[in-house]
C-alpha positions as CSV (number, residue, x, y, z in Angstrom):
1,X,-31.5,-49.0,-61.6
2,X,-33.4,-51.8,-60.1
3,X,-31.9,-55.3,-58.8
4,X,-33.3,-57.1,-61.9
5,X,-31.6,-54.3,-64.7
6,X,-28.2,-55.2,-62.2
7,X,-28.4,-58.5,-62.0
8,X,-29.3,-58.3,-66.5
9,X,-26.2,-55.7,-66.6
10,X,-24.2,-58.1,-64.8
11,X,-24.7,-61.2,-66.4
12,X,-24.4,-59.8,-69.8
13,X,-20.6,-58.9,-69.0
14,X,-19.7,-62.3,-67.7
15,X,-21.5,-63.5,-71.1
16,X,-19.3,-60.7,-73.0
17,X,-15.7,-61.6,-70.4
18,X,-16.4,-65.3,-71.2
19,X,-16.7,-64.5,-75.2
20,X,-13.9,-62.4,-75.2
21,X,-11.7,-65.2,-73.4
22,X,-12.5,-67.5,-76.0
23,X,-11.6,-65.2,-78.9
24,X,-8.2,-64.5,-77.1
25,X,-7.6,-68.1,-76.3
26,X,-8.4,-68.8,-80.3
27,X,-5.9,-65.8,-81.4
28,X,-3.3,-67.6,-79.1
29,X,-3.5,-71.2,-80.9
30,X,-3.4,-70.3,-84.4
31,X,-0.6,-67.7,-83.8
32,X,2.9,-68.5,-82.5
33,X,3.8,-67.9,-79.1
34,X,5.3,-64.8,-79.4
35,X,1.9,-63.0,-80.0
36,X,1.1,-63.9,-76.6
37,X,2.2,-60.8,-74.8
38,X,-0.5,-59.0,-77.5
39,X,-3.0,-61.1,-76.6
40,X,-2.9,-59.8,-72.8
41,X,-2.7,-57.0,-73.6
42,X,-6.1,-57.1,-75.7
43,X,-7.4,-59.3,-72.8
44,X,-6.5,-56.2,-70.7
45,X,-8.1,-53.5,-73.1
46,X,-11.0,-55.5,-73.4
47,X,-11.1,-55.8,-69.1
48,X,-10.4,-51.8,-69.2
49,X,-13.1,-51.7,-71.4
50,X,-15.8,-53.5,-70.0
51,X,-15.2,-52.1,-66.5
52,X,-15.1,-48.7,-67.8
């Protein structure tokens, strides 16, 4: 792959990590507290996810 398709590849999952923060970070403030240990844990499936 060249430095250009890397540097694309990369961006696009900072753009995807970023997106998925945000949805997690929405999740947390409409539901009570006690759905926060889900919400790592999806943060953390999304990571495992995205990093393969």
């Amino acid at each position: 792959m060249s430095l250009e398709g890397v540097v694309i590849v990369s961006g696009f999952l900072i753009v995807l990590i970023q997106i998925a923060i945000l949805i997690a970070l929405l999740f947390r403030l409409s539901d009570p507290p006690r759905s926060e240990k889900k919400v790592k844990q999806d943060i953390k499936k999304i990571k495992d996810q995205i990093t393969g």
